[in-house]
C-alpha atoms as a printed R data frame, in Angstrom:
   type eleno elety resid chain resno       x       y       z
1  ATOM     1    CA   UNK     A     1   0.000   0.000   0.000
2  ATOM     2    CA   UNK     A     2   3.025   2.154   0.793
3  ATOM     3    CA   UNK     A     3   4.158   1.917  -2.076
4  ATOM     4    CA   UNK     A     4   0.931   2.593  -4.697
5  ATOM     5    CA   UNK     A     5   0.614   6.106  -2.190
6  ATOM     6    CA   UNK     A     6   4.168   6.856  -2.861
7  ATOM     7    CA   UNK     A     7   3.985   6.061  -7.008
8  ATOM     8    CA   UNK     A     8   0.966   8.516  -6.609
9  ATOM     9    CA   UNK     A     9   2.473  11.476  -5.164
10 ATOM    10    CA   UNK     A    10   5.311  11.447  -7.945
11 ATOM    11    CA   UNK     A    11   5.163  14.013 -10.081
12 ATOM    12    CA   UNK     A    12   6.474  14.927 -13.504
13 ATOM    13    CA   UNK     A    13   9.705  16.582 -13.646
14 ATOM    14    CA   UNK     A    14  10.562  17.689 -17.013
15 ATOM    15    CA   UNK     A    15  11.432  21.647 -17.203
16 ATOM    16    CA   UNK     A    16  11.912  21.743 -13.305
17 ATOM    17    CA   UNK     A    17  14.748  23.442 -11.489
18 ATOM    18    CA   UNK     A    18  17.354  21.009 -10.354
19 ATOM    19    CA   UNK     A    19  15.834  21.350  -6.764
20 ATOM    20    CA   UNK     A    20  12.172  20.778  -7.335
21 ATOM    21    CA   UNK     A    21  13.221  18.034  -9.654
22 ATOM    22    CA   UNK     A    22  15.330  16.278  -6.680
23 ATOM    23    CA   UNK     A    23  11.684  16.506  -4.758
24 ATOM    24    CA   UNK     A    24   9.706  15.133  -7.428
25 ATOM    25    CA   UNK     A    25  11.820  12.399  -7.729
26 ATOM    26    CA   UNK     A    26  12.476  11.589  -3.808
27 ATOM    27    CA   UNK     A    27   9.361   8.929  -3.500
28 ATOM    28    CA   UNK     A    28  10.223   7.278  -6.662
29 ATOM    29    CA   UNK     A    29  14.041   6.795  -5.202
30 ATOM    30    CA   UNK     A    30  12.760   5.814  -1.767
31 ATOM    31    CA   UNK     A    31  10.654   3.230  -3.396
32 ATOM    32    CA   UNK     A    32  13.341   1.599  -5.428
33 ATOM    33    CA   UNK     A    33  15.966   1.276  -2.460
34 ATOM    34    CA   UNK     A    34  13.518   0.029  -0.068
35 ATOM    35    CA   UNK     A    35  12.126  -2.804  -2.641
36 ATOM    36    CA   UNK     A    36  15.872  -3.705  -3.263
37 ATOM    37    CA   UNK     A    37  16.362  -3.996   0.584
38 ATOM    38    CA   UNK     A    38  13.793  -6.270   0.629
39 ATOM    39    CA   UNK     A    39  14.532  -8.290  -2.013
40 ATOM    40    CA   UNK     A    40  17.960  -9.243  -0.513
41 ATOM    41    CA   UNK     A    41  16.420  -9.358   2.876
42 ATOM    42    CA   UNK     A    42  14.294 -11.943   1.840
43 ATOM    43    CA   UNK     A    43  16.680 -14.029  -0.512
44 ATOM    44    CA   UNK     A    44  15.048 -13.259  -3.938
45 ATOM    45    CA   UNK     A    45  17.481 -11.077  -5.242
46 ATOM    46    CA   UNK     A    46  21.075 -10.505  -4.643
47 ATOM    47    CA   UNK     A    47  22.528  -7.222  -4.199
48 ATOM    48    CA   UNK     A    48  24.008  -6.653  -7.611
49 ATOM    49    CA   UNK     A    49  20.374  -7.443  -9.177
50 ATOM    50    CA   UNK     A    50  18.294  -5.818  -6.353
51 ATOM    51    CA   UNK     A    51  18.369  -2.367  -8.602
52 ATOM    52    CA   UNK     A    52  17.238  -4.161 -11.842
53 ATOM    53    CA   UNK     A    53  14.545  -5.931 -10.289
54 ATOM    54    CA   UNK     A    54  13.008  -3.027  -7.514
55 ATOM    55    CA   UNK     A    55  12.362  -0.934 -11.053
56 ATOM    56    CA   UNK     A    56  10.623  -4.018 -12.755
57 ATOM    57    CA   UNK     A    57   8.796  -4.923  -9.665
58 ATOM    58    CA   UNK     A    58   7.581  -0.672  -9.403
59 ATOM    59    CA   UNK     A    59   6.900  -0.205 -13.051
60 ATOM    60    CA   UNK     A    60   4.757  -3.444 -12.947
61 ATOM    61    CA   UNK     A    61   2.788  -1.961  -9.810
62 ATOM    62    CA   UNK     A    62   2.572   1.457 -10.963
63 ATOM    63    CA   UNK     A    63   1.238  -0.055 -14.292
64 ATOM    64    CA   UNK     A    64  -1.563  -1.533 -12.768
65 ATOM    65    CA   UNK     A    65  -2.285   1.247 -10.600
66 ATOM    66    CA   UNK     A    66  -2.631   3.071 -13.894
67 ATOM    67    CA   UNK     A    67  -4.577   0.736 -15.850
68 ATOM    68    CA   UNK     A    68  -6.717   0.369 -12.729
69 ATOM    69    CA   UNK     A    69  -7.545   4.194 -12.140
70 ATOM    70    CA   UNK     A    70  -8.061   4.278 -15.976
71 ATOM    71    CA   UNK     A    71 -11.056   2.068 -15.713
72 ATOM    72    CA   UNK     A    72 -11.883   3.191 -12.590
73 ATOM    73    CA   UNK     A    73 -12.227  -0.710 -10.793
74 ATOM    74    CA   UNK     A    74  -9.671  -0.706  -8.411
75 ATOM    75    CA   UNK     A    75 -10.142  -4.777  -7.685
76 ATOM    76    CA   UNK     A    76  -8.782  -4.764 -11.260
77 ATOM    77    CA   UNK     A    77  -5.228  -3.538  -9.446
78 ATOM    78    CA   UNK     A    78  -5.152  -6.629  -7.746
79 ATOM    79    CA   UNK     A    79  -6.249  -9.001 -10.595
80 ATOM    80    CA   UNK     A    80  -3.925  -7.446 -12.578
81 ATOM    81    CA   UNK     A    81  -1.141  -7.961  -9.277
82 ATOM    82    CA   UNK     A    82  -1.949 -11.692  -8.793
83 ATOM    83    CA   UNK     A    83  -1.602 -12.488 -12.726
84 ATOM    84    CA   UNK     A    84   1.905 -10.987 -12.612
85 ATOM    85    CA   UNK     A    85   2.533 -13.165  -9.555
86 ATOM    86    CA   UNK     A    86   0.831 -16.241 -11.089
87 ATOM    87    CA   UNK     A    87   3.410 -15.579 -14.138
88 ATOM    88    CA   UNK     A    88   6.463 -15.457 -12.473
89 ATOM    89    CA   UNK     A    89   6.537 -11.771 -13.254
90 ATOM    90    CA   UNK     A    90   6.942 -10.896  -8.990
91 ATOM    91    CA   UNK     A    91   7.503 -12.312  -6.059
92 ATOM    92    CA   UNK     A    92   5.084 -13.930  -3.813
């Protein structure tokens, strides 16, 4: 849940100052580093991969959110979730 509030209050950054751009992108950034911590933490990635896999694992979330919101039935979010599980796609 954390993270689908956090993917929400990112904000587009193209055009901003290099300060407001550093904010904008803060939430995204958390997001990544704490997925990678957990990945390791919990043995499904090591550290070297941890990067490469938090994005994958947050695009795929933030994807759904989208595609969710855009046919405004959020139990589609978690259909969508559980298929990506059920394919191998992210972790259980």
């Amino acid at each position: 849940m954390l993270l689908l509030l956090r993917s929400k209050l990112a904000k587009p950054s193209v055009g901003l100052p290099v300060r407001q751009d550093q904010g904008a992108t803060s939430p995204f950034n958390v997001n990544i580093a704490w997925l990678g911590k957990l990945l390791v933490a919990t043995g499904q990635a090591t550290a070297a991969e941890s990067g490469v896999r938090a994005h994958a694992i947050y695009a795929a979330v933030v994807g759904a959110q989208l595609v969710a919101r855009s046919r405004a039935d959020i139990a589609l979010h978690d259909t969508l979730i559980d298929n990506y599980r059920a394919a191998g796609l992210l972790p259980r």
